[in-house]
C-alpha positions in Angstrom: 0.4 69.7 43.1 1.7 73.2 41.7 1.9 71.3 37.9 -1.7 70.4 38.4 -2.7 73.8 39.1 -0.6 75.3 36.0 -2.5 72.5 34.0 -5.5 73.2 34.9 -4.9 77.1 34.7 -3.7 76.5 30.8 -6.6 75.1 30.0 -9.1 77.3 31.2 -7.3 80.2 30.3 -7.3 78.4 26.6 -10.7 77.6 27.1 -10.9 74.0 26.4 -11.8 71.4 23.8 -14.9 73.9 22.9 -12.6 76.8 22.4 -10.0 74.5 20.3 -13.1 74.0 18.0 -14.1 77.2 17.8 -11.2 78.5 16.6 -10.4 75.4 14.5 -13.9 77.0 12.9 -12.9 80.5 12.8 -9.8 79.3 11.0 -11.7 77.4 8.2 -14.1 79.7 7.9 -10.4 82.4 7.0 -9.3 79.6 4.6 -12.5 79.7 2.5 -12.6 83.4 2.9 -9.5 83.1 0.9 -9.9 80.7 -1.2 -13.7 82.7 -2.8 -11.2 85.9 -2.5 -9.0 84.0 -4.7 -11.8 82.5 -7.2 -13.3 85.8 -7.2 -10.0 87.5 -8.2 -9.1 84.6 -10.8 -12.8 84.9 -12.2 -12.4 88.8 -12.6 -8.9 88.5 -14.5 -10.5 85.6 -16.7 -13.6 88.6 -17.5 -11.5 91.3 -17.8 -9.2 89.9 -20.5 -12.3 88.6 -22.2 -14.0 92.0 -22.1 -11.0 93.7 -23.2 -10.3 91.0 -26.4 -14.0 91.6 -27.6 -13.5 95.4 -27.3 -10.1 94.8 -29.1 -12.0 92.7 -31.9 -15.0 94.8 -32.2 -13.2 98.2 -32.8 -10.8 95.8 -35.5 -14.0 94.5 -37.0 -15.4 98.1 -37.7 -12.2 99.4 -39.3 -11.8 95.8 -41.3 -15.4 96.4 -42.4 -14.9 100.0 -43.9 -11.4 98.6 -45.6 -13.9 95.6 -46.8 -16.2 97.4 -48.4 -14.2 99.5 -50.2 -12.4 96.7 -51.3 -15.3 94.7 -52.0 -16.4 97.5 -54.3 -13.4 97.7 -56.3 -13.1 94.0 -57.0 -16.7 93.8 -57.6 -16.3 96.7 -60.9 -12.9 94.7 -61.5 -14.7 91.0 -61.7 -17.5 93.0 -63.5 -15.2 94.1 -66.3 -14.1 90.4 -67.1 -18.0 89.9 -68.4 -17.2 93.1 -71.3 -16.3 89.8 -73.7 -20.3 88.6 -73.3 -23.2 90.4 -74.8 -24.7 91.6 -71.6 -26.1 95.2 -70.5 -23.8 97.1 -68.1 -26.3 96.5 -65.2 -26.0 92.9 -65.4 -22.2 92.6 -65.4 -21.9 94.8 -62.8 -24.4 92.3 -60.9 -22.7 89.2 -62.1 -19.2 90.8 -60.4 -21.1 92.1 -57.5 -22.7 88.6 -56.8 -19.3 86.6 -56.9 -17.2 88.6 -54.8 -19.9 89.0 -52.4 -20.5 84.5 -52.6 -16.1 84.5 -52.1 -16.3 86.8 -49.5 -19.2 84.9 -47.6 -17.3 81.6 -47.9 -14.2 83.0 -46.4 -16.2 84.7 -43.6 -17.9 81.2 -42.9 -14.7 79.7 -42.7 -13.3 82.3 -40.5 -16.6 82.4 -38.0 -16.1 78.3 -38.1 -12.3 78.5 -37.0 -12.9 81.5 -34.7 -15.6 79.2 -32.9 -13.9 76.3 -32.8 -10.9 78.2 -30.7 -13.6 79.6 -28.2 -14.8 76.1 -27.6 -11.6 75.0 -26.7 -11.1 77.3 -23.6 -11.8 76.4 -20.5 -13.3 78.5 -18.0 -12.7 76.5 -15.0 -10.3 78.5 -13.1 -7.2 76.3 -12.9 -5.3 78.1 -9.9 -8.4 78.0 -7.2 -9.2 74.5 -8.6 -5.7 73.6 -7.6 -5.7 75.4 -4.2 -9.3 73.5 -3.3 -7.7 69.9 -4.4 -4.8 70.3 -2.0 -6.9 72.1 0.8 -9.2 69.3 0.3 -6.1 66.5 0.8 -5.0 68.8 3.5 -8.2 68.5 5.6 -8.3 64.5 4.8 -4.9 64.4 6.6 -6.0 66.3 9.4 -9.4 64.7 10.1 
């Protein structure tokens, strides 16, 4: 009689089936806290790097395009000088040896905004580590249900 009344004093004092369930709840609702704590942490990480790699290449791409200039300049007069053997006015050679170091340089650049895209399309953005955690929360809650 004395183990009945325990019993029975356990589970009101627990609450029941309906408290069981309710904090069953509670407790999912704490593992998808986490889990969208993680993804949100994972997804900033992802952002920052790419913010900080397109600030990185954007300040590189100003002081490239200075250095390219000048350099384009110089080889422009240099690829100009190799017309002095044709009978052509100064103007004109200079525009011949302006026109193909300008047509080289916008072949490589193609070439280089081709590769450069290519590499982007390859990343994934699917973050891999909260994808992971779902799966096997997922397999988890299979088990238990």
């Amino acid at each position: 009689m004395e183990t009945r009344r325990s019993l029975a004093k356990d589970q009101t004092d627990e609450g029941g089936l309906p408290a069981l369930l309710a904090k069953m709840a509670e407790e999912l609702t704490q593992l998808f806290d986490t889990k969208l704590s993680l993804l949100k942490v994972e997804l900033k990480e992802e952002i920052d790097t790419y913010i900080h790699g397109g600030v990185m290449i954007l300040i590189g791409a100003v002081i490239v395009a200075v250095g390219f200039a000048l350099l384009n300049v110089a080889i422009a007069f240099l690829v100009a000088r190799l017309f002095d053997a044709f009978d052509l006015s100064q103007p004109v050679r200079y525009a011949l040896g302006f026109i193909l170091t300008a047509a080289i340089y916008l072949i490589a650049g193609a070439i280089m905004i081709v590769v450069s895209k290519n590499r982007l399309a390859k990343q994934s953005l699917v973050p891999k580590r909260t994808m992971a955690e779902l799966e096997r929360d997922k397999e988890w809650l299979q088990k238990e249900i």
